[in-house]
C-alpha positions, -999 to +999 in steps of 0.1 A: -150-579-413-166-605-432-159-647-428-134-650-464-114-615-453-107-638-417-100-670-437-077-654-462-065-641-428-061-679-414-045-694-440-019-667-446-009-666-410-006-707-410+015-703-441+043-679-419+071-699-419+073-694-379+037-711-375+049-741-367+047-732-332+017-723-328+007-757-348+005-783-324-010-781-286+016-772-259+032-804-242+018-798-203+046-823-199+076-801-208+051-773-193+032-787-166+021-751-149+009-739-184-027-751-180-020-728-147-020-695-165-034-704-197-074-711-194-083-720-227-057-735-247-056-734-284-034-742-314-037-737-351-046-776-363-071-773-340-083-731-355-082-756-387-102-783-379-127-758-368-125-736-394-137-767-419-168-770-400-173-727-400-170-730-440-204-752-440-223-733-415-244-701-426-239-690-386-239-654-391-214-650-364-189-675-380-162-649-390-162-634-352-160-674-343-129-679-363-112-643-360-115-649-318-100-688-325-067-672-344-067-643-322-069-668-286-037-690-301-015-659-297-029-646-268-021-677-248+015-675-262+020-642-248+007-646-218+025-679-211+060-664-227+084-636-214+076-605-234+114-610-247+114-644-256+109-655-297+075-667-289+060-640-276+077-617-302+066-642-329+032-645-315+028-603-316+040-603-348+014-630-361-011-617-343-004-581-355-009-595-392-036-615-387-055-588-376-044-563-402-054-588-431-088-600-413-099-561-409-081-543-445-074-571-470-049-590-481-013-573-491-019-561-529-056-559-529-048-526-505-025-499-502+010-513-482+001-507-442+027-480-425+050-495-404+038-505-371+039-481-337+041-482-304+004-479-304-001-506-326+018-528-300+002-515-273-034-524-293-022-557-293-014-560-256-045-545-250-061-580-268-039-600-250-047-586-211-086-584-223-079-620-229-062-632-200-091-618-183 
């Protein structure tokens, strides 16, 4: 996995048009016990803003950087969400892409990927309890 295969990753996720809710930082107002269960809060202006400073730096490690930013926003919205609420789905679905992109390439520059399985959700849960952690 190499820094542009995770930014291609990044700005194809942000361009979902379900992103929006991942854009902005949660409101602790509306969701005052979400600092509670959610340690590090993230959100994608803030993966961006980040992401600006990554393209500048030679840091070796700067595609793990950004790959674990993207990765963190959705993990805190499943863990904060029901498992059947549009969030979390959304979130697993995002997430699911993101990482498909960031580790095989954009769609065209690859064969199509086979539909995802119950293992491939189950990967995903596995990121999001390691996380939680």
């Amino acid at each position: 996995m190499n820094y542009e295969s995770v930014r291609v990753a990044f700005l194809l996720t942000v361009q979902d048009q379900e992103s929006w809710m991942f854009a902005d930082p949660v409101d602790t107002r509306k969701y005052p016990d979400y600092t509670t269960l959610v340690n590090q809060p993230m959100h994608l202006k803030e993966v961006s803003r980040r992401a600006q400073s990554l393209d500048k730096s030679k840091d070796p490690r700067r595609a793990k950087v950004l790959f674990d930013l993207v990765v963190l926003v959705f993990q805190n919205a499943m863990v904060y969400n029901p498992p059947y609420s549009r969030v979390h789905q959304t979130s697993l679905r995002l997430l699911l892409t993101f990482v498909s992109i960031a580790t095989h390439g954009p769609p065209g520059r690859r064969a199509p990927p086979p539909a995802l399985t119950a293992r491939d959700h189950e990967a995903a849960r596995s990121l999001v309890l390691l996380g939680s952690q």
